[in-house]
C-alpha positions as CSV (number, residue, x, y, z in Angstrom):
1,X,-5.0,-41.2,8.5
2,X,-2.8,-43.9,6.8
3,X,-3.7,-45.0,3.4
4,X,-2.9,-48.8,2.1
5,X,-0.5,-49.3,-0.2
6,X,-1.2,-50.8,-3.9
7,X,-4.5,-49.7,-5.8
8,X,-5.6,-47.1,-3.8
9,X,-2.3,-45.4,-3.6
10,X,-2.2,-45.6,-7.4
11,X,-5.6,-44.2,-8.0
12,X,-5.2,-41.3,-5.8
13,X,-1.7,-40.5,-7.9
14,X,-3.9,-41.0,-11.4
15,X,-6.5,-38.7,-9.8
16,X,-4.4,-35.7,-8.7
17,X,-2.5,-36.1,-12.5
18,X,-5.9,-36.1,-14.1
19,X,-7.0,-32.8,-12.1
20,X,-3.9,-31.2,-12.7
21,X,-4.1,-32.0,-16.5
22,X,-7.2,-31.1,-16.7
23,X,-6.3,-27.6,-14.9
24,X,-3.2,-26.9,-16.9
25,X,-5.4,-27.4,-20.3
26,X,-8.4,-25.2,-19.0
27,X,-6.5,-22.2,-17.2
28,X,-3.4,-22.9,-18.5
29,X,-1.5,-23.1,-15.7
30,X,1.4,-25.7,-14.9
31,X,0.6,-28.8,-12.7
32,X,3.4,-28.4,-10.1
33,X,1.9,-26.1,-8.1
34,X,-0.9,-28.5,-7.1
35,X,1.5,-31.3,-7.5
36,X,3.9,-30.6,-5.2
37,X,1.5,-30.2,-1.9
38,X,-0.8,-32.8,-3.1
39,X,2.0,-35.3,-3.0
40,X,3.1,-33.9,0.0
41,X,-0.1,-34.7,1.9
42,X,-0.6,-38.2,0.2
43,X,3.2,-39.3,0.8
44,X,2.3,-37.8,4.6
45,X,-0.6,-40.3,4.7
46,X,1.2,-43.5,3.6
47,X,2.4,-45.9,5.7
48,X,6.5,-45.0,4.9
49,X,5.5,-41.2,5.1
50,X,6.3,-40.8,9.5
51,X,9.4,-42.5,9.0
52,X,11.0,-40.8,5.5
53,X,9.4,-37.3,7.0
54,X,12.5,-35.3,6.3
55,X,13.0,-36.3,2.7
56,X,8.9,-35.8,1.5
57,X,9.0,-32.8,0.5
58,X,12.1,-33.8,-1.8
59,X,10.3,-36.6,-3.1
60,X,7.3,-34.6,-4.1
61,X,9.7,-31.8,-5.6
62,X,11.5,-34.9,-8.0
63,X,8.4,-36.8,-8.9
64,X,6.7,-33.5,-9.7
65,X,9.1,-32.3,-12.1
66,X,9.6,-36.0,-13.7
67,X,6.1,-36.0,-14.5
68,X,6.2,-32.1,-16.6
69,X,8.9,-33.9,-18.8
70,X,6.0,-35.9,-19.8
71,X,3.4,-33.6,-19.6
72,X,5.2,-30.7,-21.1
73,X,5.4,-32.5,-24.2
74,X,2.1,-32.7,-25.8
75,X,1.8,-28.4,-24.4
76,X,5.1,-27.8,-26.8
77,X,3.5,-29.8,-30.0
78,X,0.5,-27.8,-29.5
79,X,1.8,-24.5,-29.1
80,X,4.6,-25.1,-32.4
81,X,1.8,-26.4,-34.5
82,X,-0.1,-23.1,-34.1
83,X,3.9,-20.9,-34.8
84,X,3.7,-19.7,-31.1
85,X,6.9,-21.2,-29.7
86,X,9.3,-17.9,-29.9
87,X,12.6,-21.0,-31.0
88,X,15.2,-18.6,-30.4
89,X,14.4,-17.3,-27.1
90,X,13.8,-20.7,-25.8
91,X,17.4,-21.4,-27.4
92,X,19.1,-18.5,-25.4
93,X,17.6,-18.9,-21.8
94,X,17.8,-23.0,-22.3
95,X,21.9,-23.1,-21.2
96,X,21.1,-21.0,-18.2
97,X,17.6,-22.5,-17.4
98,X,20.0,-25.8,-17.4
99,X,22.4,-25.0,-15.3
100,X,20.2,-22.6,-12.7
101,X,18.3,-25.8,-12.4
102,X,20.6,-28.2,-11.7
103,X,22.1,-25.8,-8.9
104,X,18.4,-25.7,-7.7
105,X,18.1,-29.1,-7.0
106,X,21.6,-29.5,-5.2
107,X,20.3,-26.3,-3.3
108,X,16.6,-27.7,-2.5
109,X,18.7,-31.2,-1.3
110,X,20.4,-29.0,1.3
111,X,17.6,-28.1,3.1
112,X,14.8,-29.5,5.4
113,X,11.2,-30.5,4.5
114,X,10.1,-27.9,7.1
115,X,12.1,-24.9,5.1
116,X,11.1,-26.4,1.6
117,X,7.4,-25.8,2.9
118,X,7.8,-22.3,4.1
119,X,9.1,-21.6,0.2
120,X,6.8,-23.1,-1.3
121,X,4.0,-21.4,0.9
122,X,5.6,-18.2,0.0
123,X,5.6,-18.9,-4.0
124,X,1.6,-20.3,-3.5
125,X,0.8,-17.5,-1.8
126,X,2.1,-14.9,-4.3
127,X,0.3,-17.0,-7.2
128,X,-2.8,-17.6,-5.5
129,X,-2.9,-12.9,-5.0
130,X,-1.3,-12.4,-8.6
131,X,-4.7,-15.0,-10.4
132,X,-7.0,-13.5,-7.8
133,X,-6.2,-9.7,-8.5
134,X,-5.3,-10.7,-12.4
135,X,-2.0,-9.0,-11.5
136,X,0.0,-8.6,-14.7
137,X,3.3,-6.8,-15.6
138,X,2.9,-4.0,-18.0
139,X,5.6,-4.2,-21.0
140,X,8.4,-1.8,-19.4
141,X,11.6,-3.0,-21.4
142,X,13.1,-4.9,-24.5
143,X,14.9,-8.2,-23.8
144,X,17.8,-7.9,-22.1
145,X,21.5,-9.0,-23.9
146,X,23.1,-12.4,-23.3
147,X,24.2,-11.9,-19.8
148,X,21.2,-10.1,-19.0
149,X,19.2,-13.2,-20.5
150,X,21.6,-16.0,-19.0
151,X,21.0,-14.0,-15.2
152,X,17.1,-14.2,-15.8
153,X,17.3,-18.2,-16.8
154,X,19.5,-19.1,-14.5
155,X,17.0,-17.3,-11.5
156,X,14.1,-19.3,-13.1
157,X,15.7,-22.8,-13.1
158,X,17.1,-22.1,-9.6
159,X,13.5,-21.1,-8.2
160,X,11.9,-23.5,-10.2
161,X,13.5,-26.9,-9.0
162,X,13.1,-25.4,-5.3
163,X,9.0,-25.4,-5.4
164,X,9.0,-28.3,-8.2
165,X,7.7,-26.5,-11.8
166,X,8.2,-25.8,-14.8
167,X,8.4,-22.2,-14.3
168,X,6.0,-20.2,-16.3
169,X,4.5,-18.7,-13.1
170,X,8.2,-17.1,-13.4
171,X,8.9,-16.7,-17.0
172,X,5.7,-15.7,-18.3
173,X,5.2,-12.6,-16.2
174,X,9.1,-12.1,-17.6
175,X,8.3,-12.3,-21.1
176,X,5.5,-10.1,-20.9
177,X,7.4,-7.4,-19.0
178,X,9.7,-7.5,-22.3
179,X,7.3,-6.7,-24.4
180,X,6.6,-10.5,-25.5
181,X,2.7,-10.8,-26.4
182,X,1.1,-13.0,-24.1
183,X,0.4,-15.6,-26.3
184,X,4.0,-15.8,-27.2
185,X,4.7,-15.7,-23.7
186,X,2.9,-18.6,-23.0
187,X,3.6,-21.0,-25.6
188,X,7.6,-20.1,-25.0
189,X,6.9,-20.8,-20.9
190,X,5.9,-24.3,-22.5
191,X,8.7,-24.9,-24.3
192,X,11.1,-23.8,-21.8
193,X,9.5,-26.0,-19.3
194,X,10.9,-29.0,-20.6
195,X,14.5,-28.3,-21.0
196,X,13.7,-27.3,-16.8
197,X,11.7,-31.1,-16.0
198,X,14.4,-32.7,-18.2
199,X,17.4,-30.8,-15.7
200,X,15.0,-30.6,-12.5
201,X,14.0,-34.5,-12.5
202,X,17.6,-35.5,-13.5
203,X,19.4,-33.2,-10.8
204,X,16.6,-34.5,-7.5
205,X,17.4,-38.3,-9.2
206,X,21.2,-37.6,-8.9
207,X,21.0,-35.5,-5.1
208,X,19.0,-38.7,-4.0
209,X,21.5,-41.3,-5.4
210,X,24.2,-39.3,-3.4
211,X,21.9,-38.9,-0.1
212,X,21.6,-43.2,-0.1
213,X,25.1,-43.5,-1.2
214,X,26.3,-41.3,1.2
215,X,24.7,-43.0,4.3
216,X,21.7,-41.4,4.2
217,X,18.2,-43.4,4.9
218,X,17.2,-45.7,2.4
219,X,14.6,-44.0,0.3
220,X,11.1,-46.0,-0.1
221,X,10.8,-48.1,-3.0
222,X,10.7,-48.1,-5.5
223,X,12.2,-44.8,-6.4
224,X,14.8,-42.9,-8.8
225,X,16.7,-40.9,-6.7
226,X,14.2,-38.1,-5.3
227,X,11.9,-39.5,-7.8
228,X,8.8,-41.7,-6.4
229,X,7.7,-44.1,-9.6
230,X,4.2,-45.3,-8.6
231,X,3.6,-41.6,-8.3
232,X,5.5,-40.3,-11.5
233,X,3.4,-43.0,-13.4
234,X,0.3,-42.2,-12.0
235,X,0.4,-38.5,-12.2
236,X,1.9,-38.5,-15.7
237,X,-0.6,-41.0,-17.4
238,X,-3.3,-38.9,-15.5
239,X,-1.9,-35.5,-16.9
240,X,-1.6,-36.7,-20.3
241,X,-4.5,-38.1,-20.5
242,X,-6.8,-35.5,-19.5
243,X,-5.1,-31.8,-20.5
244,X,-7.2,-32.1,-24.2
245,X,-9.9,-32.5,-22.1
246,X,-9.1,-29.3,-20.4
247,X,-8.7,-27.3,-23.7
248,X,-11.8,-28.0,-25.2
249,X,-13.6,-27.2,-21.5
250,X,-11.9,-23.7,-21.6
251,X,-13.9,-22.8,-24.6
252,X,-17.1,-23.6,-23.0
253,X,-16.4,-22.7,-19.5
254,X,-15.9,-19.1,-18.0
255,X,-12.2,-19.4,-17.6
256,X,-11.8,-15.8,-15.4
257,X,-14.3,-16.8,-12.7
258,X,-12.8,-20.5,-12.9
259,X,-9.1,-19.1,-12.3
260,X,-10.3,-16.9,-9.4
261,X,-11.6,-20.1,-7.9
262,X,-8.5,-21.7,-8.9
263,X,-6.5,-18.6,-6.8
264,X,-8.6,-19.5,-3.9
265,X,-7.5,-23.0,-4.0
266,X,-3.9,-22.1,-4.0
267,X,-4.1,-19.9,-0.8
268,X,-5.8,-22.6,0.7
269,X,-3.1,-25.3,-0.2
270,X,-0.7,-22.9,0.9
271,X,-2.5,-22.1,4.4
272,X,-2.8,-25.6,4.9
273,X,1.0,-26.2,4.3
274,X,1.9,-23.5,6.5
275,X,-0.5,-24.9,9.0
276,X,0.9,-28.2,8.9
277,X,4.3,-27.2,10.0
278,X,3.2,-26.2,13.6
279,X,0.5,-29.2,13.3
């Protein structure tokens, strides 16, 4: 089904940024992994989306980690104002997050839409099972040293640019595994999620300069790179917007059950990405 361009194209960007902000506020969970398959099917539906079918899945990873530099934010002020934000972890992993990825993006613009899928099926997958289950890491060791620590941020930025978020489905589980409180966990995922937007969004802008450059095909307008901007403004106005909405609904709303259903989603978005690449 092909969808028009202009306001309806916008509106279904400012409604997938207002679900996700709404999500990331009530379960606390980061946007990119609904993001990323949601803009997938959309920029599948558009009329551009037959012809650009090898770089959508590119597109959706860029625009998707443009829009946490925004979104990521607002989660940062909020977890500093409450003293959360461990400052001096987030300054030790940040050089490595950077660098990890920025290698992630020049790695994810090596490969096919098809293989990009099958990864980010794979990373749905084991998200959707660890929120169903409420699979957690028990605290088995202390933080490791600085190459230890510089290993572990450099694997996170890497993995993050390649399925397009700010990875605290990574780092979390990390951190709590070191004996981090959760909490503390969390509200350092946030922070270290921007320093991995800032390097993810500006690595998939750079890789998609080169692609054009290079004599690649012309990417549809108008764009940044791997970055689409009619869906980077929609989503991120949408995700702003709507995340305090979020936080007020998880103290009303039974947040366990809701995450469950949440898990249920995810293995559905991820069946249905796996489904589409024999469709």
């Amino acid at each position: 089904m092909a969808m028009g361009l202009g306001i309806e194209e916008l509106a279904a960007y400012w409604v997938l940024g207002a679900g996700t902000g709404v999500l990331a506020g009530l379960l606390g969970v980061g946007g990119g992994i609904v993001i990323v398959p949601m803009l997938v099917w959309i920029f599948s539906a558009l009329p551009w989306g037959e012809v650009h079918y090898a770089s959508i899945a590119h597109l959706a990873l860029g625009t998707s980690l443009a829009s946490i530099v925004f979104t990521s934010i607002s989660s940062v002020r909020a977890h500093h104002r409450r003293g959360a934000v461990d400052w001096d972890l987030v300054k030790r992993l940040s050089p490595a997050l950077l660098a990890g990825t920025l290698g992630g993006t020049w790695v994810a613009s090596q490969m096919s839409t098809p293989l990009l899928k099958i990864v980010f099926v794979v990373f749905a997958f084991y998200v959707g099972l660890q929120m169903l289950f409420n699979l957690k890491p028990s605290a088995g060791r202390e933080l490791p040293g600085f190459w230890g620590l510089s290993s572990v941020g450099a694997g996170i930025g890497l993995f993050s640019s390649l399925v397009g978020i700010g990875g605290g489905s990574v780092s979390v589980p990390f951190m709590t595994w070191c004996r981090v409180p959760l909490h503390r966990a969390i509200a350092t995922s946030a922070a270290l999620g921007f320093p991995i937007a800032l390097a993810g969004a500006a690595g998939f802008i750079l890789n998609g300069l080169h692609f054009e450059q290079s004599g690649g095909q012309a990417l549809p307008a108008p764009h940044l790179g791997y970055v689409y901007l009619p869906a980077l403004a929609g989503v991120a106005l949408g995700s702003v917007l709507t995340a305090p909405l979020g936080a007020k609904l998880a103290h009303a709303l039974p947040v366990a059950r809701l995450k469950q259903c949440f898990a249920l989603l995810l293995l559905l978005l991820g069946t249905r990405m796996l489904w589409s690449l024999w469709a």
